[in-house]
N, C-alpha and C positions, 0 to 999 in steps of 0.2 A: 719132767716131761719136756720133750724139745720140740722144733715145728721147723721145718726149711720152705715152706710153701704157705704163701696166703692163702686161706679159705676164698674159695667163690662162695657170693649169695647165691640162693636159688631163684630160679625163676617162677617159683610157683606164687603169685601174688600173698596168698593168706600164710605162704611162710614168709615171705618178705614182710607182712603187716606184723607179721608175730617175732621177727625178729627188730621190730623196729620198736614194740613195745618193751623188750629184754633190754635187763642192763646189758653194755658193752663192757663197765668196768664193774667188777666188785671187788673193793676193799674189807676185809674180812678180819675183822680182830687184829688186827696189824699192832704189835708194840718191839720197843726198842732200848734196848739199856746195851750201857759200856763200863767196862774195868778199869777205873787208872792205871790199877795193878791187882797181881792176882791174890794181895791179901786184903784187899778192900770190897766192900760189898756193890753188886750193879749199880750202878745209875740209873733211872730212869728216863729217858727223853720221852717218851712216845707211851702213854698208856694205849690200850686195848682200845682200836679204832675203825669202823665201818662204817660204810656210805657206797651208794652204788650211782652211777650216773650212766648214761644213753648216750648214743650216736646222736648229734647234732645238739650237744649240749657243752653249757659253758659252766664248770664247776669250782666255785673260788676255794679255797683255803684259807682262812682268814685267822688273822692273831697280830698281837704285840709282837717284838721281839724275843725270842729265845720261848717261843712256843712249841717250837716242835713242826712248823709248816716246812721246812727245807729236810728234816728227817724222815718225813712224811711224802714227801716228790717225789726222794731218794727212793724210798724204799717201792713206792709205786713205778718207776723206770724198772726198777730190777737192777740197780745199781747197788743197792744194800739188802741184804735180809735181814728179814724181820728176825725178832726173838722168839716170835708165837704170831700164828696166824694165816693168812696170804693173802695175796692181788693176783684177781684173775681177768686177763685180757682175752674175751672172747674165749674163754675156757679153759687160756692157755695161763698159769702158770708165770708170772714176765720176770723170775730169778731163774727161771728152770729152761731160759729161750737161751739159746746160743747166740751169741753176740750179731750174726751177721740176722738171724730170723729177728730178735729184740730189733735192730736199729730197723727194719723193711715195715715194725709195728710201731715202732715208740718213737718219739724224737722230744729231744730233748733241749729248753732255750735257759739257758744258766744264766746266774746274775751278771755274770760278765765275761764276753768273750773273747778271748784273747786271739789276738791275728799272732800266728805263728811267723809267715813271710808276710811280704809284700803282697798284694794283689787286688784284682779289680775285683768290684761286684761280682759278674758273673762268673768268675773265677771262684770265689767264696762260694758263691751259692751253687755249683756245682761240686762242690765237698759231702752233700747232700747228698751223692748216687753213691758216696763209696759202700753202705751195706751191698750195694749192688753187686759188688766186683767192679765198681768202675774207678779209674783215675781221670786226671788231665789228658793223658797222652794215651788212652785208649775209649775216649767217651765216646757213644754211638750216638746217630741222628736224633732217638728219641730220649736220650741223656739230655742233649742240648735244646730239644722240643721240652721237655717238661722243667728243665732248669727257666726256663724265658718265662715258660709261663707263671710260676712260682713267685718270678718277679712281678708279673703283669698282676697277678693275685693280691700283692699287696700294694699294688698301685707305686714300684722304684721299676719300673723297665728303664726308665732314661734315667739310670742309676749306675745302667750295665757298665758300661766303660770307664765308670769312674772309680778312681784309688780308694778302699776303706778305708783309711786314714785319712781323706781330703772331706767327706762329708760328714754330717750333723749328725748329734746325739739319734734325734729320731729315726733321720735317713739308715744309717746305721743299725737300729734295730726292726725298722721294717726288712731288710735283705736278712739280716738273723734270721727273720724270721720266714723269710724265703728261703733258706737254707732248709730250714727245717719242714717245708713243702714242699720240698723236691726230695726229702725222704718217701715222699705217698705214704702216713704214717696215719694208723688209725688214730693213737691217743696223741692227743701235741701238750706236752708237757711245759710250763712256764714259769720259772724263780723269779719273784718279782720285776717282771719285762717293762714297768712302767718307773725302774728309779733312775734316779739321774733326768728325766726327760719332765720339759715344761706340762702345763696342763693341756694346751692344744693339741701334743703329741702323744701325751696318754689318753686323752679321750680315742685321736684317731686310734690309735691303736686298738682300745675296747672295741670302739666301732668293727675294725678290721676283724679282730677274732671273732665277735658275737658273727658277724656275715659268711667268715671262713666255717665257721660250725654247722650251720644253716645249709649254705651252699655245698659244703663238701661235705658231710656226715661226719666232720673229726668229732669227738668225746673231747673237749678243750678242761686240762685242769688249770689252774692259774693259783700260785702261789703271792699273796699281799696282804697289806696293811692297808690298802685303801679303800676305807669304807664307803664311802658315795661312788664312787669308781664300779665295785662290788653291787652293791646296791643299783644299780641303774645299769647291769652290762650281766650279769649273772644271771643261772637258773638255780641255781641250788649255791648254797653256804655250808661250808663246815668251819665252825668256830671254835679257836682252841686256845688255851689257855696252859701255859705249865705242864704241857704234854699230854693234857687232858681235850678229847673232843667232848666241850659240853652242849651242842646240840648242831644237827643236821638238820637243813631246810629251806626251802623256797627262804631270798631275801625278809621278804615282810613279818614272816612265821619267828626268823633269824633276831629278826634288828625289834629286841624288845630293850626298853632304854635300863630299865635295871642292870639287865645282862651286862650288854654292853660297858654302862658305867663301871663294873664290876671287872669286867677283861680287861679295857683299858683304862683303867684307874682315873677318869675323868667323868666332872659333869654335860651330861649332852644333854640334846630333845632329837627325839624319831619324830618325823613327819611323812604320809605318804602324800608322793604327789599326785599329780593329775592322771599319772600313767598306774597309780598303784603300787610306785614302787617307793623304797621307803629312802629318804634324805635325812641326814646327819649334819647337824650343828653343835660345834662345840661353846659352850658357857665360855665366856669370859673369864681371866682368871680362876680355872675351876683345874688348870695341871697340878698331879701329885709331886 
């Protein structure tokens, strides 16, 4: 199935309530294996995986390393197919989108972005209209109206003038991340956006997505290992394990301390706080 045009919502209120209670994303059986070669048997990275999440939600991914969460992003962008199953964006299919309809619905913030040239902020961050048909050298007034604002969104406008290479880890992945909002993308996809960056910078950042979710309707997924991050900025978990999802759910539901100990091969304590949400301490001398 292909798609060259956004769906409009309707106006009719009780279908706008009814499509606000519909998932936006559903993940449907999604699994994943590879050949070294063709006389050895599949790999599996990715068991049989589902979870659906909403407009105006922030959905983590959560595991150890070599879980399966970065096979699992993939394959939800439409950047990989699955072996069995599928993700459906708004009904659509997001391996079966043609690249320029995919980037108008999906955008995507990878572990590490490479600056190909030189350039300033707003230069980068207008990289963001090319599903559009847009360039540098033919951007339109409302290219450069919603590039500014993408900035203004993440709180880097007095950002705009300056070289990506001159500012800070964080400064730096807030404009990413204004890249990626000048897509007007319904899902905003995210490979762990909080490494490399101190704690004041990932909190703002949770901060910033939970608010982007809220305020714009994006379906936010967020690929990480950071559990209290997770726990205190998320609406739903999926925790995986060795390519296994073994349970979907609101944090609290999520963060049971057996599990946990069990995924990440450490002793903890869950606590919830004051807000209900659940907090992670790791024991002392308790790494495998």
């Amino acid at each position: 199935m292909t798609a060259t045009a956004r769906s409009t919502s309707s106006r009719n209120p009780m279908d706008a309530a009814r499509a606000a209670a519909e998932p936006r994303l559903s993940v449907e059986q999604v699994s994943y294996a590879y050949s070294p070669n063709p006389q050895q048997a599949p790999i599996f990275t990715l068991e049989a995986t589902s979870f659906h999440a909403k407009a105006g939600e922030v959905t983590a991914i959560l595991g150890p390393n070599a879980s399966g969460k970065s096979t699992l992003l993939q394959i939800i962008s439409g950047a990989l197919h699955p072996l069995s199953g599928r993700v459906l964006l708004n009904g659509f299919v997001t391996h079966d989108l043609e690249p320029r309809a995919r980037g108008q619905r999906i955008a995507m913030v990878q572990q590490e972005s490479q600056l190909l040239f030189p350039s300033k902020a707003w230069e980068f961050v207008m990289q963001g209209r090319h599903p559009y048909g847009r360039s540098l050298r033919f951007e339109t007034d409302d290219d450069v109206l919603i590039a500014k604002n993408a900035l203004a969104q993440v709180g880097a406008e007095h950002l705009s003038d300056r070289w990506m290479d001159q500012i800070s880890g964080g400064e730096k992945q807030r404009v990413i991340l204004a890249r990626a909002l000048a897509q007007q993308p319904l899902l905003l996809l995210l490979d762990e956006p909080t490494l490399h960056l101190d704690i004041g910078a990932q909190v703002d950042l949770l901060e910033t997505l939970r608010r982007l979710a809220v305020e714009n309707r994006y379906t936010v997924v967020i690929v990480t290992h950071e559990l209290n991050l997770v726990g205190e900025y998320a609406d739903q978990v999926a925790l995986l394990q060795k390519g296994k999802c073994l349970r979907v759910g609101a944090p609290a539901s999520v963060y049971q301390r057996d599990l946990l100990e069990q995924v990440f091969q450490t002793q903890l304590t869950v606590e919830l706080g004051s807000t209900g949400r659940p907090r992670v301490s790791i024991l002392p001398g308790s790494g495998s």
